[in-house]
C-alpha positions as CSV (number, residue, x, y, z in Angstrom):
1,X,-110.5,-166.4,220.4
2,X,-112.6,-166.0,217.5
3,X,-114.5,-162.7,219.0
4,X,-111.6,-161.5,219.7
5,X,-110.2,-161.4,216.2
6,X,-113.2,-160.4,215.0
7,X,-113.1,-157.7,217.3
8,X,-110.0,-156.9,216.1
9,X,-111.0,-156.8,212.5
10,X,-113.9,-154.6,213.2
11,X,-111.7,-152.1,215.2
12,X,-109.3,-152.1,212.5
13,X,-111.9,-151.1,210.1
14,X,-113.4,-148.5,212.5
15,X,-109.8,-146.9,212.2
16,X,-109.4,-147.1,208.8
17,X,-113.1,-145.4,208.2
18,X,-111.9,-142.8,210.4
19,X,-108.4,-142.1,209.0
20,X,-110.4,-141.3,205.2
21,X,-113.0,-139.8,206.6
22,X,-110.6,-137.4,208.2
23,X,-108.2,-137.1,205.1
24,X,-111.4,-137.0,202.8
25,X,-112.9,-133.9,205.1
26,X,-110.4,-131.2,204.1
27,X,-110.3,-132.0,200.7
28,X,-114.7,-131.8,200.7
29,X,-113.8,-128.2,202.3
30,X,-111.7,-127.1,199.8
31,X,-113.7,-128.2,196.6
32,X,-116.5,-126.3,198.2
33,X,-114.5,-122.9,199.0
34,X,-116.2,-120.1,197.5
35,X,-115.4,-118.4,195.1
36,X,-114.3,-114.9,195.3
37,X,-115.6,-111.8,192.9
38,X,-114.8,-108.7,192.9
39,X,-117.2,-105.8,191.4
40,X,-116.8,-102.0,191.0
41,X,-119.3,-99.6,189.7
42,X,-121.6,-98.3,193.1
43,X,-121.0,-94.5,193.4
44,X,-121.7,-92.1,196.4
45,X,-125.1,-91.1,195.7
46,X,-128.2,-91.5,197.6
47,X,-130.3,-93.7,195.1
48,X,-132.6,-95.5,197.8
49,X,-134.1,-97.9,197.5
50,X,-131.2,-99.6,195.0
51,X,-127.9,-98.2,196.9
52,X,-126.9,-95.3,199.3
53,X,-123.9,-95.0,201.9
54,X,-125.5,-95.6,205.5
55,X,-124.6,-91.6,207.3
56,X,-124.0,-93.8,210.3
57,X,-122.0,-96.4,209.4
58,X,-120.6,-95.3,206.7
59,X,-121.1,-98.6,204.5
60,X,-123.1,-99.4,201.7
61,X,-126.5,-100.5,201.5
62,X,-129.3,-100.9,199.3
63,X,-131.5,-103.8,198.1
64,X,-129.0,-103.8,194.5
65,X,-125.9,-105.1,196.9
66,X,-128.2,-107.4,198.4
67,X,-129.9,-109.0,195.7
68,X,-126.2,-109.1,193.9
69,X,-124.7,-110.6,197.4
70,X,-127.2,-113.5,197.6
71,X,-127.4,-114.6,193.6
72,X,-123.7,-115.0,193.9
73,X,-124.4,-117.1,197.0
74,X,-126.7,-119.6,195.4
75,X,-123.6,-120.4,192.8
76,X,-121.1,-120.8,196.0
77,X,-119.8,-117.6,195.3
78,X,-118.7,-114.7,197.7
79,X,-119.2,-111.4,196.2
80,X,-116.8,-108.0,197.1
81,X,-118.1,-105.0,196.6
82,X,-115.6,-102.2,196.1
83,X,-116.0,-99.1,198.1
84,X,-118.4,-96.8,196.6
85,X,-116.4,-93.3,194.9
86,X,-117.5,-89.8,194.3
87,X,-119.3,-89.5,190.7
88,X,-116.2,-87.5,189.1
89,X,-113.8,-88.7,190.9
90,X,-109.9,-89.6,188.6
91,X,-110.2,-92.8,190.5
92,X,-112.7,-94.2,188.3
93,X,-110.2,-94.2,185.8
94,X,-107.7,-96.5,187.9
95,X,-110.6,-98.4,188.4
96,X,-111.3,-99.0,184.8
97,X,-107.1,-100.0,184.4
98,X,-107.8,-102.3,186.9
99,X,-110.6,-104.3,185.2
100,X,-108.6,-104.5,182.0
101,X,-105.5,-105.9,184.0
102,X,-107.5,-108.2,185.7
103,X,-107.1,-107.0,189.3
104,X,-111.0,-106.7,189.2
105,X,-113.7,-109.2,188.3
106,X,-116.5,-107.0,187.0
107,X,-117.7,-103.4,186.5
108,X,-121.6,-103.0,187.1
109,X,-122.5,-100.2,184.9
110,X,-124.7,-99.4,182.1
111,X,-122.0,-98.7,179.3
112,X,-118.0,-98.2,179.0
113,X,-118.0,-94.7,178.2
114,X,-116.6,-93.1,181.1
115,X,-113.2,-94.9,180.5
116,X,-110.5,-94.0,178.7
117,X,-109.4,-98.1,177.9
118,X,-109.5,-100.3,175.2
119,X,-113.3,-101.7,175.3
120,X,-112.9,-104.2,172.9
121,X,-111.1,-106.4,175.5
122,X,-114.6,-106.6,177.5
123,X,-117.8,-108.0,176.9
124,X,-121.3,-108.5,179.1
125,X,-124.3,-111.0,179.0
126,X,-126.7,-109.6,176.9
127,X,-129.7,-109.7,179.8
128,X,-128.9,-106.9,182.5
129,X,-128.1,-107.8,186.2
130,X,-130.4,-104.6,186.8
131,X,-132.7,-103.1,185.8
132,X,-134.3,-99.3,186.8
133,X,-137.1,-98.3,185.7
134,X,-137.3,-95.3,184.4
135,X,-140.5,-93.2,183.3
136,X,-142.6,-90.1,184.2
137,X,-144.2,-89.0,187.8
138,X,-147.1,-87.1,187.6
139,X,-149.4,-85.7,190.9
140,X,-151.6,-88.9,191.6
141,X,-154.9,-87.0,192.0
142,X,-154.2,-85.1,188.4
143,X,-154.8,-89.1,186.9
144,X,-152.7,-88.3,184.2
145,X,-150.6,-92.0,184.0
146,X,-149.1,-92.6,180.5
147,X,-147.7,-95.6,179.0
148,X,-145.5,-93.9,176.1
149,X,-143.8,-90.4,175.5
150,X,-146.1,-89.7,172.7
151,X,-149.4,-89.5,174.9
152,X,-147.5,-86.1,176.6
153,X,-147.4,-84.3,173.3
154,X,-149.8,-81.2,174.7
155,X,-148.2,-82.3,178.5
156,X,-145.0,-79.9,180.3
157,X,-142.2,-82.1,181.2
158,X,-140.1,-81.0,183.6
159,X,-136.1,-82.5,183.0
160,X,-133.6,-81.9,186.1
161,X,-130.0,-81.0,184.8
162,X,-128.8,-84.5,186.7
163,X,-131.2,-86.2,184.6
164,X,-130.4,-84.8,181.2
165,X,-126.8,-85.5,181.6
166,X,-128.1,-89.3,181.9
167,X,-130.0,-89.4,179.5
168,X,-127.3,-88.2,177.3
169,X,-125.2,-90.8,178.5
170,X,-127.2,-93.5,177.8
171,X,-128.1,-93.3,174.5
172,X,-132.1,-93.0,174.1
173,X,-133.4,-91.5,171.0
174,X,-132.8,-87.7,170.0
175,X,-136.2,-87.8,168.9
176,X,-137.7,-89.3,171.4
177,X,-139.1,-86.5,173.1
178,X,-140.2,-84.8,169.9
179,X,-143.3,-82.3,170.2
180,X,-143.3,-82.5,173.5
181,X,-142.9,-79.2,175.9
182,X,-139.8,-79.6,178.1
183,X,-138.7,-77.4,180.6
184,X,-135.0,-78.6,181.3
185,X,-132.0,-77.1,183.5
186,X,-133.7,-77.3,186.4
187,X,-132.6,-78.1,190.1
188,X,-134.3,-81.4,191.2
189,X,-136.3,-79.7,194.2
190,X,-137.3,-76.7,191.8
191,X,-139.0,-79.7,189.6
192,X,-140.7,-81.4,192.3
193,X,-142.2,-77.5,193.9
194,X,-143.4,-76.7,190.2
195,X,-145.2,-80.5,189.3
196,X,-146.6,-79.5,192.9
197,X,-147.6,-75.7,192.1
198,X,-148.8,-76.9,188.6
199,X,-146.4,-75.6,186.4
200,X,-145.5,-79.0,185.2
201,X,-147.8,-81.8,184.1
202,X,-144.4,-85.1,184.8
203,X,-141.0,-84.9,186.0
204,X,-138.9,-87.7,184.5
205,X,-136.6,-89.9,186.7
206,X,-136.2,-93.4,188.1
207,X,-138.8,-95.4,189.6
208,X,-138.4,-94.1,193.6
209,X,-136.2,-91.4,193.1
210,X,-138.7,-88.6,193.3
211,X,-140.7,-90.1,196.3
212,X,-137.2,-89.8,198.1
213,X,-136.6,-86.6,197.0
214,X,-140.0,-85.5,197.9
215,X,-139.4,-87.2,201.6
216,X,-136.0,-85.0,202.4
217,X,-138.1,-82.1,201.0
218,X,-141.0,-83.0,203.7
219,X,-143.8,-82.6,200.6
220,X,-146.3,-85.5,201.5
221,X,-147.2,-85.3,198.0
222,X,-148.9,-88.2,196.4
223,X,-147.1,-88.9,193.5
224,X,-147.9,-91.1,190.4
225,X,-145.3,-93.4,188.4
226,X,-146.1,-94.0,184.5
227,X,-143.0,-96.5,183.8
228,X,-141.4,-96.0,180.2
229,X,-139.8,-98.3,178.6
230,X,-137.0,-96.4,177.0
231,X,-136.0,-94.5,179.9
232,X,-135.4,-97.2,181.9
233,X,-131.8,-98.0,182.8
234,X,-129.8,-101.3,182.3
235,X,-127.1,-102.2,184.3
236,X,-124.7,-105.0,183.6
237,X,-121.5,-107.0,184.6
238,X,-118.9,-106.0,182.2
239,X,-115.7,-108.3,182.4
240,X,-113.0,-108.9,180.3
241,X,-113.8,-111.3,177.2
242,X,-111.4,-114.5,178.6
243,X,-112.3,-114.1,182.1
244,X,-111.6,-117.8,183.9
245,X,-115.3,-117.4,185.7
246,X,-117.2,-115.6,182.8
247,X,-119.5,-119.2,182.7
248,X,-120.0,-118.0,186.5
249,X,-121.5,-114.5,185.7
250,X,-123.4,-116.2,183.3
251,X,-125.3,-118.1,185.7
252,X,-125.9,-115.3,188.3
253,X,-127.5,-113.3,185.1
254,X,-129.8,-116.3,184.9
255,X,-130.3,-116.6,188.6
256,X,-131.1,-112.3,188.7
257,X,-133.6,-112.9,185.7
258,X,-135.9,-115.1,187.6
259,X,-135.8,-112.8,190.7
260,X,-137.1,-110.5,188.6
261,X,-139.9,-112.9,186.9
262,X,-140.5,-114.2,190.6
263,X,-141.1,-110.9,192.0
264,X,-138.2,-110.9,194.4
265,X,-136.4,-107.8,193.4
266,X,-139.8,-105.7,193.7
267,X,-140.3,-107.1,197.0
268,X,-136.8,-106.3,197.9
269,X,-136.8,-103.0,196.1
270,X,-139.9,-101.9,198.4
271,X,-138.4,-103.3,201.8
272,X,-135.3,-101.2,201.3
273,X,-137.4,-98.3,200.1
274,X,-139.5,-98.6,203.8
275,X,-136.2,-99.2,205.5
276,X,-134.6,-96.3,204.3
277,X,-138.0,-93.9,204.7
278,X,-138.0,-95.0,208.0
279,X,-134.1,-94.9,209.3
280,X,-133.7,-93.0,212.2
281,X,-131.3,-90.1,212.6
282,X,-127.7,-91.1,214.2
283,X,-128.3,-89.9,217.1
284,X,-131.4,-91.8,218.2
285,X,-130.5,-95.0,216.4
286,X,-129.5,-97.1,219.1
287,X,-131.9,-95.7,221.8
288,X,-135.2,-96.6,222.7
């Protein structure tokens, strides 16, 4: 009789195990739901190896939406990334209503300017979720690297249009290129054909954004990168200033940070860069 009560007991405590292990279970799920974060501010460009709309799938990809994807990750967060839109497009504007209503989480940009809304509503970490280096290519077997503007002064720069509009945009010093020869209003190819003829001793522009250039133009041109400081670009998450998850951003910043001090966003940076030099045309993607 006795083993059987205590059989009983035992079963009876089994059950009861069971039952808050089962009622405990959904409750574990839902304290570890993600959350969900919305962020606006890709365009349609082709800036490989950061972001570019795959021609065959039509979605976007890049090591930027990657790196953004999995630091959100680590902090049990699911990042959304809003379609990409045409650089001028009047939908950038709706965009920009939308962050200040609230029906988006963050705009990754490097400044406000573009909208027409009240910007003292928003507010960013000071320490950019991205960061692009900017700075002069030269022809690698002219060994001409620099480390600051000032050591072109008897150099020819060559400026595309598409970069001086930038660098308008963003601020840099009027006088920072100062007794130094630049040939501006010129069509990106045109730059690259004269730094190759001669013509031109650098070409400013982002880190990879020649050697892509160069690879659609088929010039097997070995080119040289001399990184600058103050031409690089800085790209942050702008939110509004009582945002319920601003201590979230916050702690992807941090996370993004030590990529960079880890070396993680150059390795990823030059993955996508290999991946997108070596992408096969739609047509021959999925064969053999």
């Amino acid at each position: 009789m006795y083993t059987h009560s205590l059989q009983r007991l035992t079963n009876t405590l089994y059950l009861i195990v069971a039952s808050l292990i089962v009622a405990v279970a959904p409750l574990h799920a839902s304290a570890n739901k993600p959350t969900t974060v919305s962020l606006h501010g890709f365009a349609t460009l082709t800036s490989p190896p950061f972001a570019w709309v795959d021609a065959c799938t039509g979605q976007l990809t890049g090591s930027s939406a990657h790196i953004l994807k999995k630091a959100f990750k680590e902090h049990n967060a699911e990042l959304i990334i809003e379609q990409p839109l045409p650089p001028f497009s009047n939908q950038w504007q709706v965009k920009g209503r939308r962050l200040i209503a609230g029906d988006l989480d963050i705009f990754y940009g490097n400044n406000m300017n573009i909208y027409t809304i009240d910007k003292s509503l928003l507010s960013h970490n000071p320490i950019p979720a991205t960061i692009i280096e900017g700075g002069l290519f030269s022809l690698k077997k002219n060994n001409i690297k620099v480390s600051t503007i000032k050591q072109t002064k008897d150099k020819t720069i060559g400026m595309p249009t598409v970069l001086k509009s930038f660098i308008t945009a963003t601020g840099l010093p009027k006088d920072i290129f100062d007794n130094t020869n630049i040939i501006d209003k010129l069509e990106t190819k045109e730059a690259i054909n004269m730094l190759i003829e001669g013509d031109i001793d650098y070409i400013i522009g982002g880190k990879y954004r020649y050697n892509s250039i160069a690879r659609e133009m088929k010039k097997n041109t070995q080119m040289e990168f001399s990184p600058i400081d103050n031409l690089s670009r800085n790209l942050y998450f702008w939110h509004r200033t009582d945002h319920k998850n601003s201590h979230l951003f916050d702690k992807v910043i941090a996370t993004l940070e030590q990529y960079r001090q880890i070396g993680y966003v150059e390795y990823m940076n030059k993955t996508y860069f290999l991946n997108w030099n070596n992408q096969p045309d739609c047509e021959t993607r999925d064969k053999p």
